[in-house]
N, C-alpha and C positions, 0 to 999 in steps of 0.2 A: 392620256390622250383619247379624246372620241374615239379616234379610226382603230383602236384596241377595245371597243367594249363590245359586248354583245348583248342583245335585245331579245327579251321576252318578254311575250303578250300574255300580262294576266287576265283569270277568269271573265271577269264583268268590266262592259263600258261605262265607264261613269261620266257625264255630260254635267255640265254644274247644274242645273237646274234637276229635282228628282220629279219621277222615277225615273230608273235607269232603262234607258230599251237594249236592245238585246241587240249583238255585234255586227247583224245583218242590217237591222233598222239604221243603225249608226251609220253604217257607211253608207246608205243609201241616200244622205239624209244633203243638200245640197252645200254646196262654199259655203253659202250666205251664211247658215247657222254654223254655232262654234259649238260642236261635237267631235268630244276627245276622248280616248281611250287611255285608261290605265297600262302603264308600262313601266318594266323596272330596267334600267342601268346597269349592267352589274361589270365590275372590273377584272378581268383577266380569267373567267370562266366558273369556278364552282367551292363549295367549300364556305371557309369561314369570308374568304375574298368575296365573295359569291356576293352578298350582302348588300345589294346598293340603294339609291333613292327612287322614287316614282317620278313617271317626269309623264306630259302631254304629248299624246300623240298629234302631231298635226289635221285640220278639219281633210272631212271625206273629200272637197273639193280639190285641195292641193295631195293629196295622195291620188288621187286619180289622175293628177297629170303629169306625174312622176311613177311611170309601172314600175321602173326596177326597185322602186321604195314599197311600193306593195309586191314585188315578189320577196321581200326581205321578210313576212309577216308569215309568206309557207314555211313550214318546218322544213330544214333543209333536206332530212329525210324523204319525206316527199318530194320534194322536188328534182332528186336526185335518185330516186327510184324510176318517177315516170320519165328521167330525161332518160334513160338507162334503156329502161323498157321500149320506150319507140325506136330510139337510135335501133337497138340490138334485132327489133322486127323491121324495121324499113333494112336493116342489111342483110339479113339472113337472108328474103325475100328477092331482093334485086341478084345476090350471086348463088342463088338456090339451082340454077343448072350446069353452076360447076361444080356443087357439092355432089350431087347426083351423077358427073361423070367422076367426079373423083373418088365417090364409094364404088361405082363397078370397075372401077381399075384396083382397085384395093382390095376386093374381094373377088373377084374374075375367077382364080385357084381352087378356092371354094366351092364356089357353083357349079364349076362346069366338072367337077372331079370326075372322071369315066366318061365322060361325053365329049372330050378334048383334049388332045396333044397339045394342046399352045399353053405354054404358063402365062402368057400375060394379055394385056389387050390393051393397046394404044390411044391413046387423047383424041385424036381424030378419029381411030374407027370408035370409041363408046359415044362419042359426040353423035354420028352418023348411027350406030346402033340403036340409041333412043328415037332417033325422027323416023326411023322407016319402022321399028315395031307400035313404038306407043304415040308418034304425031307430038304437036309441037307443048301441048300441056304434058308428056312424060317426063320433060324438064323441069316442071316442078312438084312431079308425085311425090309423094312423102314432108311436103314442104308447111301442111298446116301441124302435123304435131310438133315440126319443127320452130316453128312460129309461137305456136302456143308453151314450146319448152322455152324458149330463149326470153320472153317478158319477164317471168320470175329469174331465171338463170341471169340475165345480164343487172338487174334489179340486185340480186343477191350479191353476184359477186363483186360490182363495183362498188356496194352499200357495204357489205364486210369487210371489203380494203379496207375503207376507211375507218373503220371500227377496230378492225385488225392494227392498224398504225399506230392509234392512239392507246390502244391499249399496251405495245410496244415500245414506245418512245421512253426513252432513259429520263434521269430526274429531270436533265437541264431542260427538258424539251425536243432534243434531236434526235433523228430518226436514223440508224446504224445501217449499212449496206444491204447485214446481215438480217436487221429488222426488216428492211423493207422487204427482203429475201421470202422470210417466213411468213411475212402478213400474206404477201400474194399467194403462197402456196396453201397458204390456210381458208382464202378465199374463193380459189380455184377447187378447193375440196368441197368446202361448204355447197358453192352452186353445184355440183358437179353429184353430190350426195342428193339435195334437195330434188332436182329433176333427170337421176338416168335415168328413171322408167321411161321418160318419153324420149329419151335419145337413142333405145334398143326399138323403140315402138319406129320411128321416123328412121331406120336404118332398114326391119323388113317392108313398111311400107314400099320404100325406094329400091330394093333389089330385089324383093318376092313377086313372083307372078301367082293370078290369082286370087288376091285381097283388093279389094276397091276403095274399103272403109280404115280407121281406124279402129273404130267399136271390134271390128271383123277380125283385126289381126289381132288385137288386145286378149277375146274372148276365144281366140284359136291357140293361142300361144299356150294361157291359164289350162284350159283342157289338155292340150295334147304335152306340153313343156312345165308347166306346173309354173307355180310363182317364181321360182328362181331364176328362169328364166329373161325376166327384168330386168335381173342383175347381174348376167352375162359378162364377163369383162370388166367387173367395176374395178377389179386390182389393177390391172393395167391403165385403166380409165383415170385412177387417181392419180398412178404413179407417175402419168403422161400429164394430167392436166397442171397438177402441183408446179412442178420446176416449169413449164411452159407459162403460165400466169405470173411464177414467181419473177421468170426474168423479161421476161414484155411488161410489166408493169415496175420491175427495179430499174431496167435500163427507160423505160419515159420519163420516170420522177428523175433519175439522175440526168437526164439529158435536159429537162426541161429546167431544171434546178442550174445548171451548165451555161444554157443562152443567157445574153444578156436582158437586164430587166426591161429596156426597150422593147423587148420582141415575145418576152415574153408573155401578154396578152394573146397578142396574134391566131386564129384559128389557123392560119397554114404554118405556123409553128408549132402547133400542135399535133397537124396531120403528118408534117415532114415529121415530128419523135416519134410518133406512131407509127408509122411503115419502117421503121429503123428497126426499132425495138422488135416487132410482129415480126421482121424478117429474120431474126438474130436468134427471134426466141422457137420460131417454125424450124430452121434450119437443125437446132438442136433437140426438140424432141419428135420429128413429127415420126421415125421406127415407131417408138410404141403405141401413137394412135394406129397403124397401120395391124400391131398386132391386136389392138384392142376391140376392132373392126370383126376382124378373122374370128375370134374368140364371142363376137354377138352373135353370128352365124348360126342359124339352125343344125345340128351335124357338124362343129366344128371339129374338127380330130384335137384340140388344141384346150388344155385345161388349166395350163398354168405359164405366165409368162418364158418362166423357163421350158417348158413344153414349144412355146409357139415363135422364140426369136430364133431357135436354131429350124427348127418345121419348116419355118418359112424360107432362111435362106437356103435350105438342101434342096427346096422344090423348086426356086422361081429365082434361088442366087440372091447376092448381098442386095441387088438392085431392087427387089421386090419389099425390101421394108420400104420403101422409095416410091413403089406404086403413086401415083396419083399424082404425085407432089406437084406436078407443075398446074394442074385445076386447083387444088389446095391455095399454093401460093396464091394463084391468079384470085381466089377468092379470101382468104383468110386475112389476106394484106388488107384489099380496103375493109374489109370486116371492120377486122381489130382497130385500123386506123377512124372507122366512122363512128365506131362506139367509143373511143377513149378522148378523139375530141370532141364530142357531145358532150359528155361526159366531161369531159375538162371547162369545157366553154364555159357548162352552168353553172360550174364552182366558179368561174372568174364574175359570171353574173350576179351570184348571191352575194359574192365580196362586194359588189360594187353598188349591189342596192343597199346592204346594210350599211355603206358608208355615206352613203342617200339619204338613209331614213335617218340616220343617226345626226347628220345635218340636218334637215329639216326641223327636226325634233330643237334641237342646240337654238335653231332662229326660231322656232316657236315659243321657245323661253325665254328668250330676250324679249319680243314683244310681250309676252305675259307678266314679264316684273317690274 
């Protein structure tokens, strides 16, 4: 069946008439002229199957007025890297001032050690705490290294799921609870390895007084904390990000895999499995972000997770792994929900031009024989 094969674009444009021009020229090149590109067929993905016939790409004219048939021509890599990347910086950016109150309520214990009797500090006073010291941009200090961590981080981790699956998937092709399990925890590590340095970097920026740059805290850290210091917390970092990624991304595929085929297109199908899952998966790890927070801290008393889940509760009580949580939520939810149906959307997109192109191509051969 067509809607089974998949399309790749070989090397060179071949136009009946020689010489060949080059893939840019080709497509520039109007309707009128019949300018076709070499492409192979191949049935059911790789291997000896792999093997198929050449077939003509449709002229540049009617690709151009079918986009979803030339977005089937980006590697899907691509394409699913940069839908990754923006999604993940248009959100970090929009709920960047309640990550900002949700790290100083999460580390509040920390800083204020011998300066204060209060173990905690409330959602409403950190909110009012940032406008009367640092004005209405203190809400989003610390927010470009975050910005600049999250393009690769959300890039990686939603490009490794998918990498991760397939590489998981049993002979028949089906993907185990327990697969899906694993891919996301391996994927959550992955990005999670790839960019802490900038996630301890955008944590002093956002609590430290004093640093204005990032170059500033980068090059103060290295001096006075030495390199390790980057890596502040990463054990807990993993062990929190792992199972957190593993089940907001197993509970959306099974949820999404659940609705019926009707709706399943749908983008507000997509956002309602994602605030499900985001909530389901927050509610079960977010303790050890809260120790892992504690543990980036300059002066942490706190060296090893077992060090810092009982630390925390003797100082600040079982509620203090808990710190933060309701900014967290407020922001983590749509977070996770605008990255995954972004991110969902564009795989329904690529499905749908490749079954575009692959028509196109089909009517192309009928007039050609």
């Amino acid at each position: 069946m067509m809607a089974h094969r998949r399309v790749e674009a070989c090397e060179s444009w071949r136009p009946p008439p020689p010489p060949s021009p080059s893939p840019a020229h080709a497509l520039a090149l109007g309707a009128g002229r019949h300018v076709f590109a070499a492409l192979t067929i191949r049935e059911g993905g790789g291997g000896e199957e792999g093997k198929g016939r050449k077939v003509a790409l449709p002229p540049a004219g009617v690709l151009l007025r079918h986009p979803l048939a030339l977005l089937a021509l980006v590697p899907n890599s691509a394409a699913l890297f940069a839908a990754g990347a923006a999604a993940g910086a248009v959100a970090k950016t929009v709920t960047a001032p309640l990550d900002r109150v949700k790290l100083l309520m999460q580390t509040h214990s920390v800083r204020v050690v011998g300066e204060s009797t209060k173990k905690g500090i409330g959602f409403l006073e950190a909110i009012a705490e940032i406008g009367k010291e640092e004005g209405l941009k203190g809400y989003w200090k610390g927010n470009l290294p975050q910005v600049i961590r999250i393009v690769p981080y959300s890039a990686v981790q939603l490009f490794s799921y998918e990498v991760y699956k397939k590489l998981l998937r049993r002979k028949d092709g089906e993907l185990t609870v327990f697969g899906r399990l694993a891919a996301g925890a391996c994927a959550g590590m992955t990005s999670t390895l790839v960019t802490y340095p900038l996630d301890v970097l955008r944590l002093r920026l956002a609590v430290e007084a004093g640093h204005s740059t990032m170059s500033q805290v980068a090059m103060n850290m290295l001096r006075d904390e030495g390199l390790a210091s980057f890596y502040g917390g990463l054990g807990p970092s993993l062990i929190g990000i792992a199972p957190y990624i593993a089940v907001n991304f197993c509970v959306f595929d099974l949820m999404k895999k659940s609705v019926p085929e009707k709706y399943k297109s749908r983008p507000e199908t997509s956002l309602a499995t994602a605030l499900l899952s985001a909530t389901f998966a927050t509610l079960m790890c977010y303790p050890l972000d809260t120790v892992r927070r504690q543990m980036q801290m300059k002066g942490s008393p706190y060296n090893t997770v077992l060090d810092a889940i009982p630390g925390i509760v003797e100082r600040d009580g079982l509620i203090g792994l808990y710190r933060g949580f309701v900014p967290n939520a407020l922001k983590n939810l749509p977070n996770s929900s605008i990255k995954l149906t972004a991110f969902d959307t564009v795989k329904t997109l690529i499905s749908t031009g490749q079954k575009e192109l692959e028509k196109l191509m089909q009517e192309n051969e009928e007039k050609m024989s």
